[in-house]
C-alpha positions as CSV (number, residue, x, y, z in Angstrom):
1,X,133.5,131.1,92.9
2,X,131.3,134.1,92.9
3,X,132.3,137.4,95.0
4,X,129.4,137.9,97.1
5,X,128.7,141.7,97.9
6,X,127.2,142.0,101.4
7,X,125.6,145.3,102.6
8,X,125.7,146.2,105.7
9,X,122.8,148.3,107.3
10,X,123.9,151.3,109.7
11,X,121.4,153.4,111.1
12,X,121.7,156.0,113.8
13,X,121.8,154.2,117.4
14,X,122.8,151.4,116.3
15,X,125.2,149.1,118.1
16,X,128.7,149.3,117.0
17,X,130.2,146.1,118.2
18,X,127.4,144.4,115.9
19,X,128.2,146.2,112.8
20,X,132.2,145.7,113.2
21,X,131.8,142.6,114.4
22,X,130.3,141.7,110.7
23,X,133.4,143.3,109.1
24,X,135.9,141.7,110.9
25,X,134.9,138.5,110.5
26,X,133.9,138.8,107.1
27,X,137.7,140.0,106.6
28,X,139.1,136.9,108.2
29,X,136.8,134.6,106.4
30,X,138.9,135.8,103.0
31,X,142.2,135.5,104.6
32,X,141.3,132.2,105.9
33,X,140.3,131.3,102.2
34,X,143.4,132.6,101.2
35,X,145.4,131.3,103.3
36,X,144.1,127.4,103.8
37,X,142.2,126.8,100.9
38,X,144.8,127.1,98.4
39,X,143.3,130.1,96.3
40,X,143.7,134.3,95.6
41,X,139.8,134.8,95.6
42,X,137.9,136.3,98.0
43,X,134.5,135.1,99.2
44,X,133.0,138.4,100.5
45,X,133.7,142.3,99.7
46,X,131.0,144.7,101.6
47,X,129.8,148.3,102.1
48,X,128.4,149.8,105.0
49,X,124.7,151.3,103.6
50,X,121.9,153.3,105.1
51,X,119.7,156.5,105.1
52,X,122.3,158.9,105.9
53,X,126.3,159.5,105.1
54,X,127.5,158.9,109.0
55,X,125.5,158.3,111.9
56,X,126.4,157.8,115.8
57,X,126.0,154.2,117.6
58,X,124.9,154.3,120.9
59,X,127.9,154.2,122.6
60,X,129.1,157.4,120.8
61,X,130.6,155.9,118.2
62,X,130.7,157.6,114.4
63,X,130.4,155.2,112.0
64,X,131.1,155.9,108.2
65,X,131.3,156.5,105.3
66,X,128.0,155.2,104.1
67,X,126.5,154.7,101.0
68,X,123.0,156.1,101.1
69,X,120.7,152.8,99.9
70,X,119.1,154.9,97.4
71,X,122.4,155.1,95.2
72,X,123.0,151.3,96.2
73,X,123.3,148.2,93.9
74,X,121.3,145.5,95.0
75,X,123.7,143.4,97.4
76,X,123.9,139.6,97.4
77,X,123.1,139.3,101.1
78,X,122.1,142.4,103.5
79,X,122.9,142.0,107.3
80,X,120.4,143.9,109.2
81,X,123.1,144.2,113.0
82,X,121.7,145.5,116.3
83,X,119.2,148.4,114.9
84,X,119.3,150.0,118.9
85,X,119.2,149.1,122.6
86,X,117.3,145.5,123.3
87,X,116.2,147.1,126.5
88,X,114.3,149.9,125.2
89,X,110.5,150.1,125.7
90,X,108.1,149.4,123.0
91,X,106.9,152.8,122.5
92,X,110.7,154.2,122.1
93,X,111.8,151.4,120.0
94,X,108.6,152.2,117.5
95,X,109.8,155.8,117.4
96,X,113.5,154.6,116.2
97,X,111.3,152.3,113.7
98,X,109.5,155.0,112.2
99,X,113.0,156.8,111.8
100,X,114.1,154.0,109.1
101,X,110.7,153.7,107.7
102,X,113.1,155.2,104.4
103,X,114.9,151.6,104.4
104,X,111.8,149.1,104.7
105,X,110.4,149.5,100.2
106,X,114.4,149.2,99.5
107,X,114.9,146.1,101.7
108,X,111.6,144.6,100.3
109,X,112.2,145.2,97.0
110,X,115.9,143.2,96.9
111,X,114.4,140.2,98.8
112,X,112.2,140.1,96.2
113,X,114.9,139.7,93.9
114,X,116.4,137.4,95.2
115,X,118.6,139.2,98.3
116,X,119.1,137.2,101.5
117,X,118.5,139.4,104.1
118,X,119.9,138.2,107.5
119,X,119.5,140.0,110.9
120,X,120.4,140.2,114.6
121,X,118.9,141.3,117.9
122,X,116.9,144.1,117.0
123,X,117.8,144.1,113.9
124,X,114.6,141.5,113.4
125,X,112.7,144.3,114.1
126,X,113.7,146.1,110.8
127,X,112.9,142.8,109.1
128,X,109.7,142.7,110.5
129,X,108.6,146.2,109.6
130,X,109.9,145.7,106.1
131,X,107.5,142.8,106.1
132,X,109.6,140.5,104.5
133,X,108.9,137.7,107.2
134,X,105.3,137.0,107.7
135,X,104.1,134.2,108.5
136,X,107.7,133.2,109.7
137,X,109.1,133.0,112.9
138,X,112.0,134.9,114.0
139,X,113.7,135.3,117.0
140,X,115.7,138.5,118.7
141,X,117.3,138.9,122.0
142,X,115.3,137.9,125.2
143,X,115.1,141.2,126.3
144,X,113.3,142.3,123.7
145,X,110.4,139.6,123.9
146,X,107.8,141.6,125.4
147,X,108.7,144.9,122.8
148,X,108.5,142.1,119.7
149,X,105.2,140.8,120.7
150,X,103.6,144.3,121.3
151,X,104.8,146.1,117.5
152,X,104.4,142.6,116.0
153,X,101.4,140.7,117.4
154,X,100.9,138.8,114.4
155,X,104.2,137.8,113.8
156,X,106.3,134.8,115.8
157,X,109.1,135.5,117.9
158,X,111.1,132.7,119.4
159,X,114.1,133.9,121.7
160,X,115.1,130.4,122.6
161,X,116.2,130.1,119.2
162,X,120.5,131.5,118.9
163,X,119.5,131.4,114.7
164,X,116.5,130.7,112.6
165,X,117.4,129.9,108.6
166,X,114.1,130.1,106.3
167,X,116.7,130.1,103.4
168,X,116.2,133.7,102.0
169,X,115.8,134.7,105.5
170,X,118.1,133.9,108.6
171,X,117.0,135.5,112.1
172,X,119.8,135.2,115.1
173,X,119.3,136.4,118.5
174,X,121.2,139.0,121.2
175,X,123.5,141.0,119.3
176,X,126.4,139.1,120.4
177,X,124.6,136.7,118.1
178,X,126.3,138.5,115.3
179,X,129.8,136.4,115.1
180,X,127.4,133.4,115.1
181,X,125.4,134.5,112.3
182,X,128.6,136.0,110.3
183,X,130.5,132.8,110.5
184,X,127.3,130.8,109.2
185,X,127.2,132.9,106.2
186,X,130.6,131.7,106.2
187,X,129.4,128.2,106.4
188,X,126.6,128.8,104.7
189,X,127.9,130.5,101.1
190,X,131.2,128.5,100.9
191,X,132.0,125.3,103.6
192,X,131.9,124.9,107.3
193,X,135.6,124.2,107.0
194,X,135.7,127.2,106.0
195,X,133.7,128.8,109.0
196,X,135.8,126.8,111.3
197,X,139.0,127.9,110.3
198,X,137.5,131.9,110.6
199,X,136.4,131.2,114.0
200,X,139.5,129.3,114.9
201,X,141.3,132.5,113.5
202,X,139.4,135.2,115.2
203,X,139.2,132.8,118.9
204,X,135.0,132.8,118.1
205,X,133.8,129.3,119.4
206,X,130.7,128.3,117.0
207,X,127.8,126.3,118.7
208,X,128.1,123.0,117.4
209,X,125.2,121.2,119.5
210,X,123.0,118.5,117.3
211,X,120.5,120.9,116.7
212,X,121.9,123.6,115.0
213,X,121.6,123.6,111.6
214,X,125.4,125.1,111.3
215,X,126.7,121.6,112.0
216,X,124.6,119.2,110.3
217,X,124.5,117.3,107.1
218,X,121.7,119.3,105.5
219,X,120.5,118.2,102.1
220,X,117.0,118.9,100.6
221,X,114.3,118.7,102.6
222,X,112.0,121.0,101.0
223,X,110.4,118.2,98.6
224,X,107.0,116.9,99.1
225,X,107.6,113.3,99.3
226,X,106.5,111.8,102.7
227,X,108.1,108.9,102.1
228,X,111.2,110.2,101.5
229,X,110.9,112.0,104.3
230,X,110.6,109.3,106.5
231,X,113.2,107.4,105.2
232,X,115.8,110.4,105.6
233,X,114.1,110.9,109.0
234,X,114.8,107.0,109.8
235,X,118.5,107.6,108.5
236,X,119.0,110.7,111.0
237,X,117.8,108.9,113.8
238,X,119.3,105.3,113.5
239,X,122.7,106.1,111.4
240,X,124.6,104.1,114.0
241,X,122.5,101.0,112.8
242,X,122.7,99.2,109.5
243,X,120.3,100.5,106.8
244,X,117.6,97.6,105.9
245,X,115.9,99.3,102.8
246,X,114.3,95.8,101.7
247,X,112.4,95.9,105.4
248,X,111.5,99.8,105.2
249,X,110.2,98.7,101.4
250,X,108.5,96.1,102.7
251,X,106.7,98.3,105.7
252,X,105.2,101.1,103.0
253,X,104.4,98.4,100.3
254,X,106.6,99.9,97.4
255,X,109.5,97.9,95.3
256,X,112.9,98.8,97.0
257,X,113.9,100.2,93.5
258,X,110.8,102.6,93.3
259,X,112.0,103.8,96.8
260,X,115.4,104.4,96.0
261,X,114.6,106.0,92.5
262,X,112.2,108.4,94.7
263,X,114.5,108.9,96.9
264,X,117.3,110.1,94.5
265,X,115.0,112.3,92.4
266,X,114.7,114.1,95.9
267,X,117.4,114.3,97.4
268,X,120.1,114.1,94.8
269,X,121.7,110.9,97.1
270,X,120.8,107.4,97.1
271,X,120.1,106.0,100.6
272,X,123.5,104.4,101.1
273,X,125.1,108.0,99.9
274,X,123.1,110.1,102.1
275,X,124.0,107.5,105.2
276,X,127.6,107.7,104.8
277,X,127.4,112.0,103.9
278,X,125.5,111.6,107.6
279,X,127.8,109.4,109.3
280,X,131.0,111.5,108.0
281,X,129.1,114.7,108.9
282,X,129.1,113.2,112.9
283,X,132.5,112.5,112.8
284,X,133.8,115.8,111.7
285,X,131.6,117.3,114.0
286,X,133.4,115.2,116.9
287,X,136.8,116.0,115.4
288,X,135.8,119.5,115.6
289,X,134.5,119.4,119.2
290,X,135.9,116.7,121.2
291,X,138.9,114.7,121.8
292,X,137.2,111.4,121.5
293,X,139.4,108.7,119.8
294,X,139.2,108.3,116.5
295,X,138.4,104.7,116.1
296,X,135.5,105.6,119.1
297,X,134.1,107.9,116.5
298,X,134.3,105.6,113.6
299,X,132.6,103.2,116.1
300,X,129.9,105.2,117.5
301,X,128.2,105.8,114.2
302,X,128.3,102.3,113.4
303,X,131.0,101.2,111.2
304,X,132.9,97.9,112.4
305,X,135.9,98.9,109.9
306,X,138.1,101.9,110.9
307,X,140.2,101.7,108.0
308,X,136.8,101.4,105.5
309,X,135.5,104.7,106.8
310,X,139.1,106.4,106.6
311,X,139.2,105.8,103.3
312,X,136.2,107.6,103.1
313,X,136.4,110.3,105.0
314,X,139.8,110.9,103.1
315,X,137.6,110.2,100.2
316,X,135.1,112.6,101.3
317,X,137.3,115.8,102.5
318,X,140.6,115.1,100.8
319,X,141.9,114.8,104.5
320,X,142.8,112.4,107.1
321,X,141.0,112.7,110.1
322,X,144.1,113.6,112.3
323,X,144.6,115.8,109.5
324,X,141.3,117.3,109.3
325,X,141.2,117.5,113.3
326,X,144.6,119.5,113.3
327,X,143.1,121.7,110.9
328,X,139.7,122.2,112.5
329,X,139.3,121.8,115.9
330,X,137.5,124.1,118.1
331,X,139.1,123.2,121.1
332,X,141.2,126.3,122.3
C-alpha cells in the first residue's frame, strides 16, 4: 500500500476549522488502519503548504509552519479548505484571489501530472482561478452562489451538490463539507470500511443516501459502450429482480455471449458478478445505516436464500454481517 502525501493549502484568512479538520481526520484514518485492519502502515502523511511561512485564519488563528509551494514536492492529492469567508462580496473575495494568484501555475502544473486536487467551500474558488476545472461543474457553499457566478460566469456551480467527484477533481460544498470530503478520500484511496470506522472514531456521521457516490458500488462507467451501459443501468435499477440476460439479448439483437464478453471487457465483471458486488453493496449500506433485520435485507434485494447470500457476503468482506454491522455501523 502506497503512502499517499497530501498537501494542504493555507493561505491568509483562511478558515481554521477547515484546514484542522483535514488533519485530524486524516490522523484517525491511520490509526483506524492500524488499529482494525490488521497492519503498521499508514495511508496518509501531510504538510501544510502555501505562499508564505505562517499566516492568520480569520478567526485570529496562526497557523504554521508552512512549507512555501515553491520548495514543495509534488503531493499525491492537494486539499484546497475554506480559502475565506463564504459571505464575502464578490469584489472582496476577487481581491483575496488575486492575493494567491502565486499558487494558481503550481496547482495547475501538478494536476497536470497527475495530482488530485480536492477542495471545499471557497476553496473551489482557488480551483477555479487555477483553471483546472473548465468545463466542469463544481459546487461551493450556498452562500457563495451569487460571488461564484459573477468571478466565474463561464464556469458551473451547483450548491445543491454536498460533493462532486470528476476523478482528478472532487468539489464539496460549505466548509463544514470538509470531514465529508476527508473521509471520502478515505473511502476513496483505501475502503469505505475504512472511512466508516474514521467517522465512527472521530463521531462524524457520513451521508449515506442512494445518491452519493461515497456509498455505492461504483465500477467503470467511463467506457463508451451504450449497451453496456444500459445493461449496468438495468442492473442498478431492478437488482431486487432476477437478471434475464437471454431476454435483454434478445431486445438489442446480439448473442447473449457477445453481450456478456462486452460487458466484461468493460467493466471487468460479468453480469452475474456485477449484480451480486451491487446487491452486497445495498446490504452493507443498510448494515451501516439502519437496524433493519438481516434476513429483511437479504430479502429486499431479492435473494430467496439468506444463508446463500451470507456466504457471500462472508465471501465478499471476510465478515459476517452481524460482524460487519458491529464493526461498521453509523448509528450512534
Amino acid at each position: 500500500m502506497k503512502l499517499l502525501n497530501v498537501g494542504i493549502v493555507v493561505n491568509e484568512r483562511c478558515q481554521a476549522s477547515s484546514v484542522f479538520s483535514v488533519t485530524d481526520l486524516l490522523i484517525a484514518a491511520n490509526y483506524a488502519l492500524q488499529r482494525y485492519f490488521d497492519t503498521r502502515a499508514s495511508l496518509f502523511s501531510y504538510q501544510l503548504i502555501g505562499l508564505k511561512s505562517s499566516v492568520t485564519a480569520y478567526n485570529g488563528s496562526v497557523i504554521g509552519p508552512i512549507i512555501k509551494i515553491r520548495d514543495c514536492t509534488r503531493p499525491d492529492i492537494v486539499i484546497l479548505p475554506g480559502a475565506f469567508e463564504s459571505v464575502l462580496t464578490p469584489s472582496h473575495s476577487k481581491i483575496l484571489l488575486d492575493k494567491m494568484s502565486g499558487l494558481f501555475s503550481t496547482l495547475k502544473e501538478w494536476h497536470q501530472a497527475g495530482t488530485t486536487i480536492a477542495s471545499v467551500c471557497t476553496g473551489n474558488f482557488i480551483l477555479a482561478s487555477s483553471d483546472i476545472a473548465v468545463g466542469r461543474t463544481l459546487t461551493c457553499h450556498w452562500a457563495s452562489e451569487e460571488t461564484a457566478s459573477t468571478l466565474f460566469p463561464s464556469e458551473s456551480f451547483n450548491t445543491n451538490k454536498l460533493l462532486i467527484d470528476h476523478g482528478d477533481i472532487i468539489s464539496a460544498g460549505g466548509a463544514m463539507a470538509v470531514s465529508q470530503l476527508a473521509l471520502y478520500l478515505v473511502h476513496r484511496f483505501h475502503s469505505r470500511e475504512l472511512a466508516l470506522a474514521t467517522g465512527k472514531l472521530m463521531m462524524v456521521e457520513l451521508n449515506l443516501n442512494n445518491q452519493s457516490r461515497f456509498a455505492i458500488f461504483h465500477p467503470n462507467t467511463n467506457h463508451k459502450d451504450k449497451i453496456v451501459s444500459k445493461l449496468q443501468n438495468l442492473i442498478e435499477t431492478s437488482y431486487n429482480e432476477e437478471l434475464d440476460i437471454s431476454q435483454f439479448s434478445m431486445n438489442e439483437g446480439l448473442g447473449e455471449r457477445q453481450i456478456c464478453r462486452r460487458f466484461k471487457k468493460a467493466t471487468g465483471e460479468t453480469p452475474l458478478s456485477y449484480l451480486q458486488r451491487y446487491r452486497v453493496e445495498q446490504v452493507k449500506m443498510g448494515l451501516e445505516s439502519t437496524s433493519t433485520a438481516i434476513n429483511n435485507l437479504i430479502w429486499n434485494v431479492g435473494y430467496e436464500d439468506p444463508t446463500s447470500f451470507r456466504r457471500l457476503f462472508k465471501r465478499s468482506t471476510g465478515l459476517t454481517m452481524q460482524e460487519y454491522r458491529s464493526r461498521f455501523s453509523t448509528k450512534m
